[in-house]
C-alpha angles and dihedrals in degrees: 000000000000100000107246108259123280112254093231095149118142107254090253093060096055097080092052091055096034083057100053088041096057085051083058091053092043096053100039092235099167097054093039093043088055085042087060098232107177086199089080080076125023131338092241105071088192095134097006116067090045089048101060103084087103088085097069101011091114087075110054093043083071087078096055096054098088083057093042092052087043090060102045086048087053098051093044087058087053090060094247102168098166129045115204111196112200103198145131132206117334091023102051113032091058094053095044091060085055092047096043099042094042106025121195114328105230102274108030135085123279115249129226121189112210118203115153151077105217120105103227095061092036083051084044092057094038102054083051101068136055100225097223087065106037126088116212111209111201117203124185123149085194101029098210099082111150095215098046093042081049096050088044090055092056109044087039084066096049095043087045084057103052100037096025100184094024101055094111087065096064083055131092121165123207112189141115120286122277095022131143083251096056095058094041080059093054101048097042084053090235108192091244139021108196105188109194131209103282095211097068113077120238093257095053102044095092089124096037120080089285090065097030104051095070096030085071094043074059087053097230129164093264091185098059091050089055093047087049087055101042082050097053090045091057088056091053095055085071116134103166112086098358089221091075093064104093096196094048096043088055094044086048099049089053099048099044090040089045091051087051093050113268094106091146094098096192115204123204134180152174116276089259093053107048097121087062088090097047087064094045093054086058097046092041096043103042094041107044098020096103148102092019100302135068142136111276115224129212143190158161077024104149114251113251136187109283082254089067100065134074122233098269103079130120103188115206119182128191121199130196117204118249091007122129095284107142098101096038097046089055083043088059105042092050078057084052106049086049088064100253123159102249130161126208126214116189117212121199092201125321096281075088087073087084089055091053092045090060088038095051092046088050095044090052090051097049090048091054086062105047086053089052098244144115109275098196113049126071104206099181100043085081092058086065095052097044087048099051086048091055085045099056091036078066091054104042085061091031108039080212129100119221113275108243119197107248139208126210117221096276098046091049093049090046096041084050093047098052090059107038108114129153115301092023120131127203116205121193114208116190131199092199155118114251116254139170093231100042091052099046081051088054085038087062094036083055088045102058090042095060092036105048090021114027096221133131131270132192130165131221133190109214122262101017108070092051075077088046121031102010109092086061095054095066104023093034134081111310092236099106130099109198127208118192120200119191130183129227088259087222132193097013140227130222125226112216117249090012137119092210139039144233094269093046088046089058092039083059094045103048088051093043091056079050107054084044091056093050097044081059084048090250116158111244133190120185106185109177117238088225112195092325124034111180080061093050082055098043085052093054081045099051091042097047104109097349086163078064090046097063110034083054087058097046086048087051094044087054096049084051105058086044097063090044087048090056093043089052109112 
């Protein structure tokens, strides 16, 4: 099992989590917790009592392995060489931690998970596949998502075209019981129908079928994920003494740190686990970013000297044994030696991604409590999506999206450096398709903010993370300055049966999370990518504190002709 974490806490940290640990103890939060008592939380149990199946769901999924074997064995013997998973949010970031930290086992299909409505990347993954071998997995908890009823309609198209009378058997659903999508399953004749548990929310559904469908296309050992994570579970179950309890020392440490002001919880990890972070921004943010106050997640940030950070970080870093962790160990023992609150997890092999699963759902569980909000709805992700309905209402009897007012690359830097102060964070939302070159590009503009402002940076692919953090941005503390990026969505894509396409799709959706920010009196900045995006985001870069710039070269030049001065004969 994933060791419990090091207490490596500065001294004056330890009464602020000892605190929050004896109010654990004093309100019997574990058992009650395990009893399901929605008042740990709030008096009304709409949303909470019917979303705790998390908590054993490990063990029921033991009865669902011999189908889920069966059907891998049926579609190998289709000739299925690639899985396509058309998810967002909660049913595809869990899954892409598990495709990106484990990769293909030799003999089975590779997996792509497809979260996105903008054409490029749904073109990128088309062009990929040949439709008559590949299996298309469409999750959906609702199922009535927008963006995964879009991606069905059109590879339903391209696989009906190749296969004609056969099209149902490239097709597998994962939803709850009783949904639109159900029932599209059914009347299309999909291969398969996996109805989950419906008591368990979609981010935190990683270990339910949602998790575990395309972890056996991957071809992992879906037993021992389930034995990490029943491990892990029995240690959270814990009492005495309460630190003991992993789940709820980690919960305890974000919430008290969070209520004295270090509410970034900054997540690093080894290289082969860099997904890691994308899942724990869904599961923080969602789940805490609410009523004006929330942890802030973030991941994939560059790690930066201890000097570079402001003081409203929670470090936690997760190792994975016999990885690549030279760099980073001597990255997080400098943090330590500055005094900085980080926390180490230990992983054996990766199999301990299912114990910290379970630790990181319980923790947050645990933290909710302890800020006094509802850990399981998610109250301002609606607004995005009723607002990208009213804007493509407007375009299907316009023909025309909204005009949005726009910054080029210099406006936008000087308008974010004016405002940059301690506490802020500055998230970076991008309408784009990924690239090597455009991330690198983020990477640097991340970079320059931690370094010159101390400030805190995290990056988001849209949509996607309307289905992640956003829920944070607008329910969650007002200490964030958003800057949306959009590509020129050329050349399109149509989507079939429909009056608009998948970069109008993205164009709505994007307007639609602005208007949503502004109406919370957010401050948001949409600055277009223009041919070459990785250059749009070097200019903001370039342009971010000039006045700092300069006065830095003038000090170095200074410096310079000092030292040549004192060298002279």
């Amino acid at each position: 099992m994933s060791t419990p974490p090091r207490k490596a806490l500065p001294v004056p940290f330890h009464a602020t989590v000892r605190s929050a640990m004896e109010e654990l103890d004093q309100n019997r939060v574990i058992d009650r917790l395990w009893g399901k008592d929605h008042r740990l939380w709030k008096d009304d149990s709409t949303e909470i009592t019917d979303r705790l199946g998390w908590l054993t769901v490990h063990d029921h999924m033991r009865e669902r392995l011999d189908d889920l074997r069966d059907c891998v064995i049926e579609t190998k013997a289709m000739g299925v060489t690639d899985v396509v998973l058309l998810g967002m949010g909660g049913s595809s970031l869990g899954p892409e931690v598990l495709r990106a930290s484990f990769g293909q086992a030799k003999g089975f299909s590779r997996l792509w998970v497809l979260d996105s409505t903008v054409p490029g990347w749904v073109r990128a993954v088309t062009s990929a596949l040949t439709p008559s071998k590949t299996l298309f997995l469409v999750a959906s908890k609702s199922g009535g998502t927008i963006e995964v009823l879009s991606l069905f309609a059109h590879f339903w198209g391209l696989v009906h075209k190749a296969t004609k009378n056969r099209t149902g058997d490239h097709f597998i659903a994962i939803t709850d019981p009783g949904t639109g999508l159900e029932r599209l399953a059914r009347d299309h004749g999909f291969r398969r129908i996996f109805t989950n548990p419906p008591d368990i929310g979609g981010r935190y559904s990683v270990l339910s079928l949602f998790g575990l469908v395309p972890a056996a296309f991957l071809g992992l050992d879906l037993p021992k994920l389930l034995d990490r994570a029943a491990e892990m579970a029995t240690h959270c179950k814990t009492q005495t003494p309460i630190e003991a309890n992993p789940g709820a020392y980690l919960g305890a440490v974000m919430g008290s740190l969070a209520k004295s002001g270090r509410d970034k919880v900054t997540v690093i990890t080894s290289p082969a686990l860099s997904t890691f972070g994308l899942w724990v921004e869904q599961l923080l943010a969602e789940s805490t970013g609410k009523e004006g106050t929330g942890l802030i997640p973030v991941a994939q940030e560059p790690v930066l000297r201890p000097s570079s950070y402001g003081d409203d970080r929670l470090f936690v870093y997760l190792r994975l044994q016999k990885d690549d962790n030279a760099r980073l160990d001597r990255q997080i023992q400098a943090l330590k030696n500055a005094g900085r609150p980080v926390l180490q997890l230990d992983l054996r092999d990766r199999y301990d991604l299912g114990a910290e699963f379970f630790r990181w759902e319980f923790a947050t569980a645990v933290a909710g409590h302890l800020l006094g909000i509802h850990p399981f709805d998610q109250p301002n992700v609606q607004e995005s999506k009723d607002n990208t309905n009213q804007v493509l209402s407007m375009f299907q009897s316009t023909r025309q999206l909204p005009e949005l007012l726009r910054h080029n690359p210099k406006q936008a830097a000087q308008d974010l450096s004016a405002r940059l102060k301690p506490g802020t964070y500055v998230a970076i939302l991008a309408y784009t398709t990924p690239s090597r070159p455009f991330e690198q590009a983020v990477t640097r503009l991340r970079k320059t903010l931690v370094a010159r402002h101390h400030v805190t940076t995290t990056f988001g692919y849209g949509p996607r993370y309307l289905h992640s953090t956003g829920q944070l941005h607008k329910g969650g503390p007002s200490t964030g300055l958003f800057l949306q990026l959009i590509d020129r969505m050329t050349p399109d894509l149509p989507i079939p049966g429909k009056s608009f396409s998948f970069g109008t799709l993205a164009r709505a959706q994007a307007a639609g999370d602005l208007q949503s920010l502004r109406t919370h009196h957010r401050h948001a900045l949409l600055v277009p990518l223009g041919r070459d995006p990785a250059q749009t985001i070097d200019a903001v870069t370039a342009a971010v504190s000039p006045a700092h710039s300069s006065t830095r070269r003038v000090a170095v030049q200074t410096k310079a002709h000092a030292t040549r001065r004192k060298t002279r004969p």
